[in-house]
C-alpha positions in Angstrom: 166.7 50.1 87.5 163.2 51.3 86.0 162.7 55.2 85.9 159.9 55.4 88.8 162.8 53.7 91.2 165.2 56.1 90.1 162.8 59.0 90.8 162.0 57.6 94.3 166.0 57.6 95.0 166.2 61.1 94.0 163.4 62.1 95.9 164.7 60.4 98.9 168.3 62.1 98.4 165.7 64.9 98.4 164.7 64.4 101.3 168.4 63.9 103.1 170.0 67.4 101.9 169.8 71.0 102.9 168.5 72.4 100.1 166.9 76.2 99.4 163.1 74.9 99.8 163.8 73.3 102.9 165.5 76.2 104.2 162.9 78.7 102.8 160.5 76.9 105.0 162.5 76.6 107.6 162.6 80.4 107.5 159.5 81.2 106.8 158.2 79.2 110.2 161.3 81.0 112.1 159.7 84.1 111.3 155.8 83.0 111.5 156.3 81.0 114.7 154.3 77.8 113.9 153.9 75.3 111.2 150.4 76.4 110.4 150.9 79.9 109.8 154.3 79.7 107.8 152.0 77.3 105.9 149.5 79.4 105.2 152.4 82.0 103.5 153.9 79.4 101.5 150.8 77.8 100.4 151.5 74.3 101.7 149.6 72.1 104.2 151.0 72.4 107.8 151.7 68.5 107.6 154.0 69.5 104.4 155.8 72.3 106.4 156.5 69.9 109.3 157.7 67.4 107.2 160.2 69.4 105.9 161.2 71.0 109.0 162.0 67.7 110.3 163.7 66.6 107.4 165.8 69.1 107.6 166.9 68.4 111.5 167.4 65.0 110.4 170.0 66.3 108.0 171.3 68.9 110.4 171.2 65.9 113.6 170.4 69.3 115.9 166.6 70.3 117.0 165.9 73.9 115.3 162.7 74.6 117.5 161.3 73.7 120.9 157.4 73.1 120.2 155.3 73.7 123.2 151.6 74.2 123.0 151.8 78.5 122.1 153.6 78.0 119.3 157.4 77.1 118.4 160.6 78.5 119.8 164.0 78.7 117.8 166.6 76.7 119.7 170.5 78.0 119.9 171.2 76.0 116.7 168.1 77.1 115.3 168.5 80.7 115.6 171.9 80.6 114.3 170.6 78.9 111.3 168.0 81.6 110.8 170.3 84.6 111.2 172.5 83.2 108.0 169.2 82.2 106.0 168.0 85.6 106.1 171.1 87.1 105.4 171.4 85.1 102.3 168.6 85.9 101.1 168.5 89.3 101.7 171.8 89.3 99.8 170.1 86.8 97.2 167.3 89.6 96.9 169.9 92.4 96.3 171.4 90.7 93.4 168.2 89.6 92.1 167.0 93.6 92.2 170.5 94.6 90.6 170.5 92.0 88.2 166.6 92.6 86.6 167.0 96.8 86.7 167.2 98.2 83.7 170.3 100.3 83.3 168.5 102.8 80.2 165.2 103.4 82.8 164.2 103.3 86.4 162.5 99.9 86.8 162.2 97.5 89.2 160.8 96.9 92.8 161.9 99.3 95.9 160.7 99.1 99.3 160.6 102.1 101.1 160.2 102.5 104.8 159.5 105.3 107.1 157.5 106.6 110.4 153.8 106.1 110.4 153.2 109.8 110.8 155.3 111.0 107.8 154.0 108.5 105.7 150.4 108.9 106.4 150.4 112.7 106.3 153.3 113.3 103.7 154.4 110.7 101.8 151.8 108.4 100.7 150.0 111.5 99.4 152.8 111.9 97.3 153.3 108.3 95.6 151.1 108.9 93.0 152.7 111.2 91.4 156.1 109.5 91.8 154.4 106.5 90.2 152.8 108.2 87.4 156.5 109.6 87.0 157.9 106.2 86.6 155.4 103.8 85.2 158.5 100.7 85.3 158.6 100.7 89.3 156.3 99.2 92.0 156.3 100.4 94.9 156.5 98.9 98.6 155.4 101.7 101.3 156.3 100.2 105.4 155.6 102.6 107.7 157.2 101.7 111.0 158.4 104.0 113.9 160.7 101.7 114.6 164.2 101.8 112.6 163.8 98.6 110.1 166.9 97.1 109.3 167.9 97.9 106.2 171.5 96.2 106.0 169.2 93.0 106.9 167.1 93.6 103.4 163.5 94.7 105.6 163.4 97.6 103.4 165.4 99.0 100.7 165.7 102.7 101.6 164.3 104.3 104.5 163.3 108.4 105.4 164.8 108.6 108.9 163.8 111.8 110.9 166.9 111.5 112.8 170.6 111.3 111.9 171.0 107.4 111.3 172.9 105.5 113.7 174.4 102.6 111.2 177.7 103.7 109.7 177.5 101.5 106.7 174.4 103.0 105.0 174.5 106.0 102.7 173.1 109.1 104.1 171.7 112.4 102.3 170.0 114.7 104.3 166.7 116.2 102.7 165.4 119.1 105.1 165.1 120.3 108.7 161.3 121.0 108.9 160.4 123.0 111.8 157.4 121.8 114.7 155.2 125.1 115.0 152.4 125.6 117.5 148.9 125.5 115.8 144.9 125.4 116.6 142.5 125.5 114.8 140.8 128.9 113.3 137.4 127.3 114.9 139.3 126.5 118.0 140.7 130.0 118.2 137.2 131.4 117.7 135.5 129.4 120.6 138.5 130.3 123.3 140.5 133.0 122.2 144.0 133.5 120.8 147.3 132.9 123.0 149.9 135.7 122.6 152.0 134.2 124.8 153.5 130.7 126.4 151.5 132.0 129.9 148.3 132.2 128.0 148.7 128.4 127.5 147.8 127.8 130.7 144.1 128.2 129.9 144.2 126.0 127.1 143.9 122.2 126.2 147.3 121.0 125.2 147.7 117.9 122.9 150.5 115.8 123.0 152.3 112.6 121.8 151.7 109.4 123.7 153.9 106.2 123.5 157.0 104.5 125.1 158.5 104.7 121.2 158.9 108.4 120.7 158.9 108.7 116.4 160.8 112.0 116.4 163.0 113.7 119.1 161.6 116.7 120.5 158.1 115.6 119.8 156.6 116.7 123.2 158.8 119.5 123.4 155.8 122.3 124.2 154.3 120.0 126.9 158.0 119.7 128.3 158.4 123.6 127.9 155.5 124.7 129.6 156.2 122.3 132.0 159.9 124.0 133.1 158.7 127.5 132.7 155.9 126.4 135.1 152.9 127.0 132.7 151.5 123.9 132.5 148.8 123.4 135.3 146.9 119.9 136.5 144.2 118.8 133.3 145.8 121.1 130.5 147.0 118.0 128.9 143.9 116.3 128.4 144.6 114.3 125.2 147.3 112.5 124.1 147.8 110.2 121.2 150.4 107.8 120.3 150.4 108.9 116.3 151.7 112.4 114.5 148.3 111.9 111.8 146.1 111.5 114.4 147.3 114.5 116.8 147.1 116.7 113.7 143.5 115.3 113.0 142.6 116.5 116.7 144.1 119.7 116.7 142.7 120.6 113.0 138.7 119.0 114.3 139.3 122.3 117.2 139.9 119.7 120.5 143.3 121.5 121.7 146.7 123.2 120.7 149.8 121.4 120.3 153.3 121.1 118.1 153.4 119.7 114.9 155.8 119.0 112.2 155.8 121.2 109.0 155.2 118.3 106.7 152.2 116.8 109.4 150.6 120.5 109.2 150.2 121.2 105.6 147.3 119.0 104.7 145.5 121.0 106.8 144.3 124.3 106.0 142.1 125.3 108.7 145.2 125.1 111.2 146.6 128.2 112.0 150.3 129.3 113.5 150.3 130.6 117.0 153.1 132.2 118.8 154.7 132.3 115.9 158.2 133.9 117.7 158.3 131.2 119.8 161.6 129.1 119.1 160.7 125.9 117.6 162.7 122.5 117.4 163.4 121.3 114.1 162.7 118.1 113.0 166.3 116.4 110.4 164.9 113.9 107.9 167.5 111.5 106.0 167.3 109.5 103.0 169.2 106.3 104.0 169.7 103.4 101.7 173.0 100.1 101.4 176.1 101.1 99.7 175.1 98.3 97.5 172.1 100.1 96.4 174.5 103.3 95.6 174.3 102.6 91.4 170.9 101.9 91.4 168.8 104.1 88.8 165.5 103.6 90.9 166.9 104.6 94.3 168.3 107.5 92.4 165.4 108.7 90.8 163.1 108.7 94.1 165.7 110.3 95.5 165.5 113.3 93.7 161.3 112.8 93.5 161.7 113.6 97.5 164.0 116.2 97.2 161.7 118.5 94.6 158.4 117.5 96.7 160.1 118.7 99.9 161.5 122.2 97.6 157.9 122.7 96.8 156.9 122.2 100.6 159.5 125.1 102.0 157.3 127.5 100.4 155.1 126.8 103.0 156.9 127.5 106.4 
């Protein structure tokens, strides 16, 4: 048998197994929902993706997707497939991180997810100094309002601003920052100062808008003014589904309204009003795998955090 047959028979056996490409493809159009855009991640032609997609039913004898004209939908088997591939990988991911980190130095990758509204206003603000800190890491910032899953690998560590809910993850908590009541000093100027939760009643309230609320309590002054009766028809004329972007309005003088410590303080021209009013307080958590417990660049942004947020409590 001449070489170029042999390679042919190879590629054929190629062809028959389940091997990691064909189920890194297979994932990748699980996720992307089509051929031509999981193809357009990996860099291959969308003939290329299908060809292995179909290679690797063959191999299977079970259809992984339904195709219909909108796209592709994972069948039973398929899904099933899909929830083990990423598992595997994420695990595969894991050990790849623990095995290329540096036990002498922080080094490495970490992916870091938390709400758009803290990461905007306080944490991206932040990175550079944590990277300028620790010149071996590279940095990953999602900002999601939803919880990612972090047992499923779509982040590495997450700042929750609620107690977590997944028993199997680490927890440290890292402050309870309070939600004041602010204007603006211009805002203040043109209509006059509130002294009390009645004199709110002449003012423009913002609030939070959204069917995914990114921190409990975060319409709690709309809510209060509400039960005590304050709030009258029109007073909340502006609401916004994002914690940067309600601060932005309240600092540019459009209303009053709550915000979190850590959303306030890039903002000097806001100023505290009714400052005796009882405020919620908003519990942030570091959260990250027990796997991850060892790990010398989880540990060291760890502590980063907790002497950033030290240095904001001089603040309140």
């Amino acid at each position: 048998m001449g070489k170029k047959d042999e390679d042919r028979r190879i590629g054929e056996r190629g062809e028959n197994q389940m091997d990691w490409d064909k189920l890194r493809i297979f994932h990748a159009v699980a996720e992307a929902g089509s051929f031509t855009h999981a193809g357009d991640r990996l860099g291959l032609s969308q003939s290329a993706v299908s060809r292995q997609i179909s290679a690797l039913e063959d191999v299977l004898r079970v259809p992984l997707f339904h195709r219909h004209a909108r796209g592709l939908i994972l069948t039973e088997q398929g899904d099933v497939l899909n929830r083990t591939v990423r598992e595997v990988f994420s695990k595969l991911a894991l050990t790849q991180a623990f095995l290329s980190e540096s036990k002498e130095r922080a080094a490495g990758k970490i992916k870091i997810t938390t709400t758009t509204g803290f990461g905007l206003s306080w944490l991206s603000p932040r990175l550079n100094r944590f990277l300028e800190l620790h010149p071996d890491i590279e940095v990953t910032l999602l900002l999601e309002d939803a919880d990612l899953d972090l047992g499923m690998r779509e982040a590495d560590v997450a700042i929750r601003l609620h107690p977590p809910t997944q028993p199997d993850l680490v927890q440290r908590h890292l402050a309870n920052f309070p939600m004041p009541i602010y204007a603006s000093a211009e805002y203040l100027e043109r209509n006059g100062t509130p002294h009390s939760l009645e004199d709110l009643a002449n003012h423009q309230i913002i609030s939070f808008a959204g069917w995914h609320l990114p921190l409990p309590n975060v319409n709690w002054l709309l809510d209060l003014l509400r039960q005590e009766g304050v709030a009258r028809q029109g007073s909340r004329r502006l609401a916004i589904n994002n914690i940067s972007a309600v601060a932005n309005a309240i600092a540019a003088g459009t209303g009053i309204g709550s915000l979190p410590l850590y959303a306030a303080t890039g903002y000097p021209e806001l100023v505290r009003i009714l400052p005796n009013q009882q405020v919620p307080l908003v519990e942030a958590y570091f959260v990250y795998p027990e796997e991850l417990r060892t790990s010398k660049r989880i540990a060291v942004f760890r502590d980063f955090l907790l002497s950033e947020i030290s240095n904001l409590k001089g603040h309140d």
